[in-house]
Every structure is written in structure tokens, then in C-alpha cells.
C-alpha positions in Angstrom: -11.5 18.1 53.5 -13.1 16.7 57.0 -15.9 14.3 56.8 -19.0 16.2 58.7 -19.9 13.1 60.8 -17.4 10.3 61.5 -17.2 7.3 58.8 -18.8 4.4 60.6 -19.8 1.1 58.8 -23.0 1.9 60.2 -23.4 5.1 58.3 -21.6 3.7 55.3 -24.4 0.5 55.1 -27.4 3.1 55.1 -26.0 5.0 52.5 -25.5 2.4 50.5 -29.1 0.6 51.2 -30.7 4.0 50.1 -28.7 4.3 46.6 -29.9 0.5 46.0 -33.3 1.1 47.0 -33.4 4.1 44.5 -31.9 2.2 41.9 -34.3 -0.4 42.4 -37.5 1.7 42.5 -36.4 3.8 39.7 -35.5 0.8 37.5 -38.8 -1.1 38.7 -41.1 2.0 37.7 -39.2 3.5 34.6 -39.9 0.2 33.3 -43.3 -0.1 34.3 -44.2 2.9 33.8 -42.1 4.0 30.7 -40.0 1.2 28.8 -42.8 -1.6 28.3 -45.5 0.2 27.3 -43.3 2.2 24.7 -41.6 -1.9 23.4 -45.6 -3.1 23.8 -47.1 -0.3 21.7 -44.0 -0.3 18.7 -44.5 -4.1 18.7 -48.4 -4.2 18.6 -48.0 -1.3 15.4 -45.5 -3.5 13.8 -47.2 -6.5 14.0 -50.7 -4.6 13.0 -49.4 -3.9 9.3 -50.0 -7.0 7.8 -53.5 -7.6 9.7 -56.4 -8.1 7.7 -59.4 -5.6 7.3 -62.8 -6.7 9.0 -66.4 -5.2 9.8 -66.6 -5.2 13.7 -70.1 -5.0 15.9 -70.0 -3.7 19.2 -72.1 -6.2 21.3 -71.3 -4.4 25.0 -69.6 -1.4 26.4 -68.8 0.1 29.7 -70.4 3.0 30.7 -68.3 4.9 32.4 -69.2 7.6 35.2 -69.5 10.8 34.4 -67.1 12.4 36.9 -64.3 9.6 35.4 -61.9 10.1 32.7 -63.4 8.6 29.5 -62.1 5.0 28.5 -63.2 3.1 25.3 -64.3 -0.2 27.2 -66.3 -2.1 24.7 -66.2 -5.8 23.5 -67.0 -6.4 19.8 -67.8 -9.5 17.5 -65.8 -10.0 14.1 -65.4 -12.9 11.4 -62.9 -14.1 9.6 -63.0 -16.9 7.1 -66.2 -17.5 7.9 -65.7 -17.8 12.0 -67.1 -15.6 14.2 -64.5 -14.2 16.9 -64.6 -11.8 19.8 -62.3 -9.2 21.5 -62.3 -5.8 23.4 -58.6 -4.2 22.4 -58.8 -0.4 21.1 -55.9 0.7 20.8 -52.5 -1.0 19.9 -51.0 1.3 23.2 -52.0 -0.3 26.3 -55.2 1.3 27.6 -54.9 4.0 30.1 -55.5 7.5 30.0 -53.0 10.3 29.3 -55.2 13.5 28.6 -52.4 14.5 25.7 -56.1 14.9 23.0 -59.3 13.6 22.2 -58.9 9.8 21.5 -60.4 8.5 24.4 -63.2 10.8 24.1 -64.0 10.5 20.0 -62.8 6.5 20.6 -66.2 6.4 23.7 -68.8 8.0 21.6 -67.7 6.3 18.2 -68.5 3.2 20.0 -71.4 4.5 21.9 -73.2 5.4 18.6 -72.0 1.7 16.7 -73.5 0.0 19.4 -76.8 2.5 19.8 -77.5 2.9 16.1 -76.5 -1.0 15.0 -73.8 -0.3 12.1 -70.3 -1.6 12.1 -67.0 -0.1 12.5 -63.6 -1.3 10.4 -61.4 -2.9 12.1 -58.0 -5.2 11.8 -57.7 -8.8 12.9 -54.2 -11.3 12.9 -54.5 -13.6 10.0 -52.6 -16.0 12.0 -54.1 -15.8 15.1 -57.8 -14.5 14.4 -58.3 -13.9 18.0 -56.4 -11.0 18.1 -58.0 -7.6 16.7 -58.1 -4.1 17.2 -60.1 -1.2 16.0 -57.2 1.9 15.6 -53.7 0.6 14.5 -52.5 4.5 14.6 -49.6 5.4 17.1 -50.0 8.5 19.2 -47.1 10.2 19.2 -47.4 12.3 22.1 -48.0 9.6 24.7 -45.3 7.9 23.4 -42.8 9.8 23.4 -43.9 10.7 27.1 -43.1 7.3 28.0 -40.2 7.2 26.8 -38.6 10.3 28.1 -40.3 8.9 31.5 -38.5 5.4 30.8 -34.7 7.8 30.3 -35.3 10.0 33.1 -35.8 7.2 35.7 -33.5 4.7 34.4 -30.6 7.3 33.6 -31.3 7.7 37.4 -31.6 4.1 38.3 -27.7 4.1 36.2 -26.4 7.2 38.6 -27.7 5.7 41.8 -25.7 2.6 41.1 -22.8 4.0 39.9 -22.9 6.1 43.6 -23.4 2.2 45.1 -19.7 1.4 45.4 -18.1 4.9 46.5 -20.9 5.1 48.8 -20.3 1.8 50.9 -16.4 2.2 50.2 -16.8 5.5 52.3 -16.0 7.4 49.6 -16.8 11.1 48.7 -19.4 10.1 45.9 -21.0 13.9 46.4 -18.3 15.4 44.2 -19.8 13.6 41.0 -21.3 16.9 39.7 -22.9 15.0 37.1 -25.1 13.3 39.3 -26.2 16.0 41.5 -27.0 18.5 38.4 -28.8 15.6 37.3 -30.8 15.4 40.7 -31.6 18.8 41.0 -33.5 18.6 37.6 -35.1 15.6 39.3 -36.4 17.2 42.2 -36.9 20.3 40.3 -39.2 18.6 37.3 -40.7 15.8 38.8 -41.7 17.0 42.6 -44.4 19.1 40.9 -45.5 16.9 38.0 -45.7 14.6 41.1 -48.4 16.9 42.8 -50.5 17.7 39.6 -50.8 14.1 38.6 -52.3 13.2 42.6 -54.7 16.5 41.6 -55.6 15.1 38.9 -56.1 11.4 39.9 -56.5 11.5 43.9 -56.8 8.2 44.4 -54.1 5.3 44.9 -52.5 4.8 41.8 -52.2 9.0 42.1 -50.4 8.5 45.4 -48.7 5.9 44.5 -47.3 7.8 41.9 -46.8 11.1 43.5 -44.3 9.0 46.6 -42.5 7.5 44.3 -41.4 10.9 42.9 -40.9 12.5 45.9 -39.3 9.7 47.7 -36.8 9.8 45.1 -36.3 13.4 46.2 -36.7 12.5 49.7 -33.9 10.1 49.6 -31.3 13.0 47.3 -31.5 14.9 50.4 -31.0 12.5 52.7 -28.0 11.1 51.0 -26.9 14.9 50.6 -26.8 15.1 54.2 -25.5 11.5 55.2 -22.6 12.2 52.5 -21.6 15.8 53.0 -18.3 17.1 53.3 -16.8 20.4 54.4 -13.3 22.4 54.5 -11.3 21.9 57.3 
């Protein structure tokens, strides 16, 4: 086995620099993206079972546009042991939309109407720190679990990328790891065009933003492909 291009320290430090760049990204966004949100939601639904009941009154919510996605924006007003308290949390998953069913929708117009028609909706407040509150202590399965198989994908990748770190600036032949390249190919294969629906979906910034860090991670498999290929000879 011949290299296909000569094995320079140039060519061995820009290898290297792309695995830790892809490590880094994919570590950065599968935790973002995936990992806190799933640790923030558990906690908030563990911490929600011993909360008290209370009667809540929406006193504002956010209209939103009718060509937008429908969020529950509202603030509400709440008392406990005789003191009056206000906060705007839903949800104990952080709020953002996901499209998986209706709860953003029903969650909207169930607040629409409390605030419209005047009556209260139940809700559950920290006995310890009456401050905090929230109106549906339910998890959601389905977005959940979409986080978290988006926190194993890109850190299981984050984990390959740095394990192909050290053969990579030794100059060694890190392509043979078939693990890692299997692996890859369902990368590019899955998440290039989940990539493009989510930026059809949301064609703003965070859609782009979202859609390069996919495929720059597939941008940068070929690239290392190329800079690390080896032939017969």
C-alpha cells in the first residue's frame, strides 16, 4: 500500500485540524442541541412531582403571526400561601417547536380562551421556591427521545472523530477503521437530507445554521476521505 499524495507534516496538520474541528462542532451541538435539553426536561419532571396544585390567570400572551409556528407565550399570575407570584413557563421541556403533535397548538388556544373568557387554568408551583411554576408537568415522549438519539448520533461522532485525531496527525492510515466510515456513511446518508427539510421548513438563520452544521460534517468526511486515501501499489 502507497500513500496517494506524499506524507507531509503539512498534510498531516490539516487532517488533524479538520477531525478536531468535527469533534468540536459535533460535541458543541449534540450537546446543545440534544443532551441538555433531554438532562433539563428529566430534571424539571422530576423536580415537578412534589409541586403543589394552584389556580393560574393568564394576565398577557403573545400573539403570534399567523404564518409562524404556534408557541404558548403567555405570562400568568398565581398565589401561594397567600402571596401573589408571576411566571410564563409551559412546559417543563424547554420551549421550542418540534411539530411531533398538537401541544403547541391546543397549549396557544387553551390560553387564548383563559385569558379571553376570564377563568383559570390548574397549574403547579415549587413549594420551596414559589417563583417557579408551570402549567403541564407531562413529558413528551417523542421530542424527547428525538433529542436524545440527536445527542448519540453527534457525540458518538464527536467520539470517532477523536479517536481518528492521533492516527491522523501520526500519518497513519486511519481510513481502514471500517467502523467509522460505516458509521459516516449513515451520517451523510441520514442527516444531509433531514438537513434540507429542516432549512424548508424554517428558512431562516437558525434553519441554516442548522442545515451547515450537517452538511459541513459531511463536507469535512469527504475531504478527509480524500486527504487520507490509500491505494495498491
Amino acid at each position: 500500500m502507497q500513500p496517494l499524495a506524499p506524507d507531509t507534516p503539512e498534510r498531516r496538520v490539516f487532517t488533524a485540524a479538520l477531525f478536531a474541528a468535527w469533534a468540536l462542532a459535533m460535541c458543541v451541538v449534540g450537546v446543545a442541541l440534544g443532551l441538555r435539553p433531554v438532562v433539563s426536561t428529566l430534571w424539571t419532571a422530576w423536580q415537578t412531582r412534589h409541586w403543589i396544585p394552584v389556580e393560574v390567570t393568564v394576565i398577557e400572551q403573545a400573539m403570534p403571526d399567523p404564518d409562524d409556528p404556534p408557541l404558548p407565550l403567555a405570562t400568568y399570575r398565581y398565589s401561594v400561601d397567600g402571596r401573589s407570584y408571576v411566571a410564563d413557563r409551559i412546559g417543563v421541556a424547554p420551549l421550542a417547536y418540534d411539530g411531533f403533535d398538537r401541544w403547541h397548538a391546543d397549549w396557544t388556544q387553551r390560553l387564548q380562551r383563559a385569558q379571553q373568557d376570564g377563568f383559570t387554568l390548574p397549574g403547579w408551583a415549587d413549594p420551596r421556591a414559589p417563583h417557579r411554576a408551570v402549567l403541564d408537568r407531562q413529558l413528551r415522549i417523542k421530542p424527547l427521545l428525538w433529542r436524545g438519539v440527536i445527542a448519540l448520533v453527534l457525540l458518538s461522532l464527536a467520539g470517532m472523530a477523536y479517536r481518528a485525531l492521533g492516527p491522523a496527525w501520526r500519518g497513519d492510515d486511519w481510513t481502514r477503521q471500517r467502523g467509522v466510515w460505516g458509521f459516516a456513511g449513515l451520517w451523510i446518508g441520514i442527516t444531509a437530507p433531514m438537513a434540507g427539510f429542516w432549512f424548508l421548513q424554517d428558512p431562516g438563520l437558525p434553519g441554516l445554521a442548522f442545515a451547515l452544521v450537517f452538511w459541513g460534517g459531511a463536507f469535512v468526511l469527504i475531504l478527509g476521505s480524500r486527504h487520507g486515501r490509500v491505494h495498491p501499489g
